[in-house]
N, C-alpha and C positions, 0 to 999 in steps of 0.2 A: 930246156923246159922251164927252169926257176926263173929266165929272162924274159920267157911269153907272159908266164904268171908275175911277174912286176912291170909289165907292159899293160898288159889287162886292169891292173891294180891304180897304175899310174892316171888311166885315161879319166875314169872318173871326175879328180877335181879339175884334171886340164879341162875336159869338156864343159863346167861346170862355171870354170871362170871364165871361157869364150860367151857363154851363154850370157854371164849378170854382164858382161860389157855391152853384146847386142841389149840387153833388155835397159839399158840405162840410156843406150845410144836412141832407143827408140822413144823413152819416154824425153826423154831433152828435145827431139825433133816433135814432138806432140803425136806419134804414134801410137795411140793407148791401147787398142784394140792390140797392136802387135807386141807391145810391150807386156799386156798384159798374158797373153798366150806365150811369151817367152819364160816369165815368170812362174807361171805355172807349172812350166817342165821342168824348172826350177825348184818347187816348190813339190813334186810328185820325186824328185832325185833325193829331197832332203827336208823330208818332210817334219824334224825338226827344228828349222831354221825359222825361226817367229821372221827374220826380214821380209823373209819372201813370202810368207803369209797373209803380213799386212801388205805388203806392194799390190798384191790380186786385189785384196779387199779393197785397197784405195783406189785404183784402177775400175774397178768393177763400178766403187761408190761414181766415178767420174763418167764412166759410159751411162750412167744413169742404170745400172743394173743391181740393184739393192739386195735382190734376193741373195746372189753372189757375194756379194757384199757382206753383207749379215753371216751366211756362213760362214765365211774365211777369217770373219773378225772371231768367231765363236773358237774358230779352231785354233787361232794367235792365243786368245785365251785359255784354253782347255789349257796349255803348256804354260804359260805366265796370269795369271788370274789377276793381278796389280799392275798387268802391263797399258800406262796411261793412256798412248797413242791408240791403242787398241779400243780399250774403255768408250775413249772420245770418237771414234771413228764409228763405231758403230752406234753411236749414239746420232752422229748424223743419219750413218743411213738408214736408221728407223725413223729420225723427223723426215726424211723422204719419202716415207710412205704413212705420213701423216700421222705418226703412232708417237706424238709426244709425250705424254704422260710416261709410256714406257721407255721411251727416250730420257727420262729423269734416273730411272734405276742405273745403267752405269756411269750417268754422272755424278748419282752422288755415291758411287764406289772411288771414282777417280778422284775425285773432293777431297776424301778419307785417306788417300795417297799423299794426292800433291793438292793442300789445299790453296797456295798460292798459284797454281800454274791458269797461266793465261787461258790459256785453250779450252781447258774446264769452268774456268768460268764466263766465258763468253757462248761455250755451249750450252749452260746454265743458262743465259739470258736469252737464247736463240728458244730454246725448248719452253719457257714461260711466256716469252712474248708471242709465240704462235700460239697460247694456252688462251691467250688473252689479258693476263697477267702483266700489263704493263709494270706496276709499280714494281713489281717483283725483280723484273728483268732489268729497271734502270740500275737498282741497288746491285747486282754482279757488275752492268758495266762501271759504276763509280770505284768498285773493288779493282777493275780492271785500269781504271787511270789512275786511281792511286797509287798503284805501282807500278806501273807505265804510263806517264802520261802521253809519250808519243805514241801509244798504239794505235795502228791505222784500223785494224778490224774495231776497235773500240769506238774511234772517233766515226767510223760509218754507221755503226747501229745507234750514236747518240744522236745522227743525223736524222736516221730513220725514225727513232722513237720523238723528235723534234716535228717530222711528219704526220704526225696521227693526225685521223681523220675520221674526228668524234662524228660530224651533219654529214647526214645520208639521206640523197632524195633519192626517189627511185619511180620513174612514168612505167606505167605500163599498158597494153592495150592485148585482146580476145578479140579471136572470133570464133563461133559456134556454131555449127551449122550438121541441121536434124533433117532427115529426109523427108521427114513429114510437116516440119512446118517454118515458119520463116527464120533465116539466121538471127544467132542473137549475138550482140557487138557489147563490149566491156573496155572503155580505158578508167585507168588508175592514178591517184597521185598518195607518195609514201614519205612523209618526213620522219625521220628518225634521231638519233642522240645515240652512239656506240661510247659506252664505257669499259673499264678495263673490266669487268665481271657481268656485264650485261647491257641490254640495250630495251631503247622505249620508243615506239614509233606511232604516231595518229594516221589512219588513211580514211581516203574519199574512193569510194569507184562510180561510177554511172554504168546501169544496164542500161539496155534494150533490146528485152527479149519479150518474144508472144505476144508484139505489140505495144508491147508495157516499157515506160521510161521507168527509172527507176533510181534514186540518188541513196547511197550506205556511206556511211560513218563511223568509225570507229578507233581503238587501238590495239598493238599488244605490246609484252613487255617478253623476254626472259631476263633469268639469273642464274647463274655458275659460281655455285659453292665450294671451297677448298676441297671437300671431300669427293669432287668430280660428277654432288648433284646438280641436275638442272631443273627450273620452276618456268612454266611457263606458260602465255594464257592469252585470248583476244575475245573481244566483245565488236560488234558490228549491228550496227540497226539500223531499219529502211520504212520508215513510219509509211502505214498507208501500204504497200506492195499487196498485191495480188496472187501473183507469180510467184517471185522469191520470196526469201524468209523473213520474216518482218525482224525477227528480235537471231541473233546467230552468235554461241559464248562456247569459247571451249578454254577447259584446264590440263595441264599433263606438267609429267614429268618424264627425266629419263636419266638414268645412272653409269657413269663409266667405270667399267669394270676393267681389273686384269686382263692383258692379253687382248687389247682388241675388242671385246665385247660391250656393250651399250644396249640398256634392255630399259623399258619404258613405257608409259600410257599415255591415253588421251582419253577426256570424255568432254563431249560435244553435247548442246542441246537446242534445238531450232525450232522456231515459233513460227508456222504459218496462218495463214489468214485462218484456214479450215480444221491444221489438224498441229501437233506436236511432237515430234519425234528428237529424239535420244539416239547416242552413238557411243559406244565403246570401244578405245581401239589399241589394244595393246601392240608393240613393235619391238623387234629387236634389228642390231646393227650388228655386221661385223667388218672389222680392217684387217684386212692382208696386209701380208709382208710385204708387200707389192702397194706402189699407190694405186686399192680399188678396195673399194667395201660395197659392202649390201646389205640391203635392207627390206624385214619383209612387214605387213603389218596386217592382221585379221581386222576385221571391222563386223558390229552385232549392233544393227540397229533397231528399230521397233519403234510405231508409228501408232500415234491414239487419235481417232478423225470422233469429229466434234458433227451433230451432237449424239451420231449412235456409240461411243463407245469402242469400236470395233479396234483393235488393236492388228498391227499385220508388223511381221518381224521376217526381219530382212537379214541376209552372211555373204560376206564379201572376202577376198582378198587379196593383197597387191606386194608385186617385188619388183625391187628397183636394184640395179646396178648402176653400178658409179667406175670410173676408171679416169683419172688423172694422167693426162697426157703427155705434158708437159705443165709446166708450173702455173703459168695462165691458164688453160684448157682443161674442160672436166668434160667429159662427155657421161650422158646416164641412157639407158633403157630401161623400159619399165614393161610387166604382163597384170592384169587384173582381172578376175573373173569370180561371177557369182551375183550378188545381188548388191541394193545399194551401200554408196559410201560414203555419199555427201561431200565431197572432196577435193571439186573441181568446178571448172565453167558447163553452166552453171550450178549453182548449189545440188542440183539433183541430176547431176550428168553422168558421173563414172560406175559403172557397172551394171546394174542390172536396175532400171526404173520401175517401181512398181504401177502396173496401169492404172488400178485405181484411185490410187490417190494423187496422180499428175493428171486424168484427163476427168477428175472430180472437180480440182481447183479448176483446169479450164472451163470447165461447165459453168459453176458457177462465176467466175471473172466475165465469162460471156466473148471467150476467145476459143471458141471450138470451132473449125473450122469443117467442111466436110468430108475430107478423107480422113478426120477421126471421129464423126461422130458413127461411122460403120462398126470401128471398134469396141469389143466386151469388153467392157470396165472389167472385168472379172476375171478375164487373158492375166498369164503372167507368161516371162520370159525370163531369160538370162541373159548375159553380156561377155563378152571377150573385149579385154581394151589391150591395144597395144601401143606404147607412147615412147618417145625419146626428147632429147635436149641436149642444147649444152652451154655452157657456162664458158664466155671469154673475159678475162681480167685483161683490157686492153692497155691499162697505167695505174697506177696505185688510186687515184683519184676514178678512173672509170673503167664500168663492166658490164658487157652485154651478156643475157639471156635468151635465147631461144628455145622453145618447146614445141612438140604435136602431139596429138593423139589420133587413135580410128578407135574407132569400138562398131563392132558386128554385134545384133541381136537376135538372138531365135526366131522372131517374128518378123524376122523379114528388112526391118530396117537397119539403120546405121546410122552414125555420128563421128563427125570430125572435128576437131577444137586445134587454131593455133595460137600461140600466145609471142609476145615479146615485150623484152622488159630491158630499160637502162636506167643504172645504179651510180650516180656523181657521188663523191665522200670528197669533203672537204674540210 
């Protein structure tokens, strides 16, 4: 009997060191998946063992599976809280799901460890320079060749930050098209200036829409303040227009918060030929563990027509999902529904068009055709829009856009818009 019971007893670590041999054999042959599942059983045997903790979490971090990730580093930690590897490791896989900012908290724990260790500070440089923070991020790699100066991860990112790629153009072209009256066509041109805490860019579009050509001008700016505000703003004017907005100025801001959140406004204000309307539109964002966030935003407009007075207030609102697919690819869906939001192609497209005051301007511009003048100005409706996109970073220097929409209206009609857009940085 005392033979079976140290037979029993024995098998444990035997079993346990056939295991880390398969799991080491499988990561040397680039088997991560299997490696990582070996590890695990590993890691569920002894569950003390910070080694095999971090092996899953790094493993995980390589299958591009963060959320696994993140916990396993969580749990290296709960047992060692100064454990560096650990610190840094998860500090990547939270820049993998875009959550820099929070990616700074256990680097600057491991800092406070080992403030000379390479790894931390080149993670340091990694988590600012996707902040935008170039200045910031050259000053770690300088720490990092001054005491290596052969470092390769070092000398690649002084490559990269050698790379930057302040001039941004950017073409773009719309089309719109209303069931009730002739499509309207939209191309773009976008020069900009990207600096390390913000950028400033002039654009030109041409309509034509409702018969109306139509040339706008303008620019915007933002800025990103240390404290993870942001300022930001565009003005657009189209002297003479009919149709669209003569004069088009919005202001907001938005605040990054702990944990993923980002909560912010806008207020908009557009001059037409006949009337003047106002937008309010508060937003917030949230980042998953995961690369995907979402974002939703209410919109409160309200519209003053010249010269009765009459005031009409419009609610809207729209959600958009975002999911990053891989490092280049973002793809987004979006829902919107309710009244207008000013928002899109063109300026009084997305949600819910109030009839009066669209087939008032047409009246007077003298572009009413006859399957609207059937229409009561005094009809309203609502809207459903439903939209997607996505986002290819095809090289550092170039990246295409694509987008659509549909939008369904109570009344019967409908509206589809598609857009494309390519972005040079040089």
């Amino acid at each position: 009997m005392s033979g079976l019971i140290l037979a029993v007893f024995l098998a444990g670590p035997l079993l346990a060191t056939d295991l880390e041999t398969d799991a080491r054999e499988a990561v040397e042959n680039e088997r991560y998946e299997e490696g990582r599942d070996l590890y695990l059983q590993l890691s569920e045997q002894s569950s003390w063992n910070v080694d095999y903790l971090l092996w899953v979490a790094t493993l995980s971090d390589w299958l591009e599976d963060s959320v696994t990730a993140t916990q396993f580093y969580d749990r290296a930690l709960a047992l060692e809280p100064l454990n560096v590897e650990a610190l840094v490791g998860k500090a990547y896989a939270l820049m993998r799901q875009q959550e820099f900012q929070t990616a700074l908290e256990p680097l600057s724990m491991a800092r406070l460890v080992a403030p000379n260790n390479a790894d931390v500070l080149l993670g340091l440089a990694r988590a600012y320079y996707y902040q935008g923070d170039a200045q910031a991020a050259r000053g770690y790699v300088d720490q990092v060749i001054n005491l290596d100066p052969e470092n390769q991860d070092a000398e690649q990112l002084t490559t990269l930050f050698a790379r930057s790629r302040p001039l941004e153009v950017r073409l773009g072209y719309g089309n719109d098209r209303f069931s009730r009256v002739s499509p309207s066509q939209m191309g773009s041109l976008s020069v900009g200036y990207v600096g390390e805490h913000g950028r400033i860019s002039g654009h030109y579009e041409r309509w034509h829409e409702f018969d109306e050509k139509v040339d706008l001008g303008g620019f915007s700016f933002n800025q990103r303040f240390e404290n993870g505000l942001w300022l930001r703003g565009d003005a657009m004017l189209a002297a003479g227009a009919t149709v669209s907005a003569q004069e088009d100025y919005t202001a907001g801001m938005a605040w990054s918060l702990p944990g993923g959140l980002v909560m912010g406004a806008d207020y908009r204000y557009l001059r037409f030929q006949f009337d003047k309307t106002h937008v309010i539109a508060p937003l917030i964002e949230y980042y998953f563990k995961t690369p995907i966030w979402i974002r939703a935003m209410f919109f409160k407009s309200w519209t003053e027509f010249e010269p009765t007075a009459v005031v009409d207030n419009n609610e809207s609102f729209r959600i958009h999902y975002y999911q990053q697919i891989t490092r280049p690819v973002v793809f987004n869906f979006g829902f919107a529904h309710g009244n207008e939001t000013f928002s899109a192609l063109p300026p009084d497209r997305l949600g819910t068009i109030d009839s009066l005051r669209l087939i008032e301007r047409l009246r007077r511009a003298g572009l009413l055709d006859e399957t609207l003048r059937t229409i009561d100005p005094l009809d309203r409706f609502e809207a459903s829009t439903y939209s997607g996109g996505v986002d290819l970073k095809l090289s550092p220097g170039l990246s295409v856009d694509l987008n659509f929409s549909y939008q369904d209206r109570t009344d019967g009609s409908s509206q589809s818009t598609f857009g494309v857009g390519i972005t040079l940085r040089k």
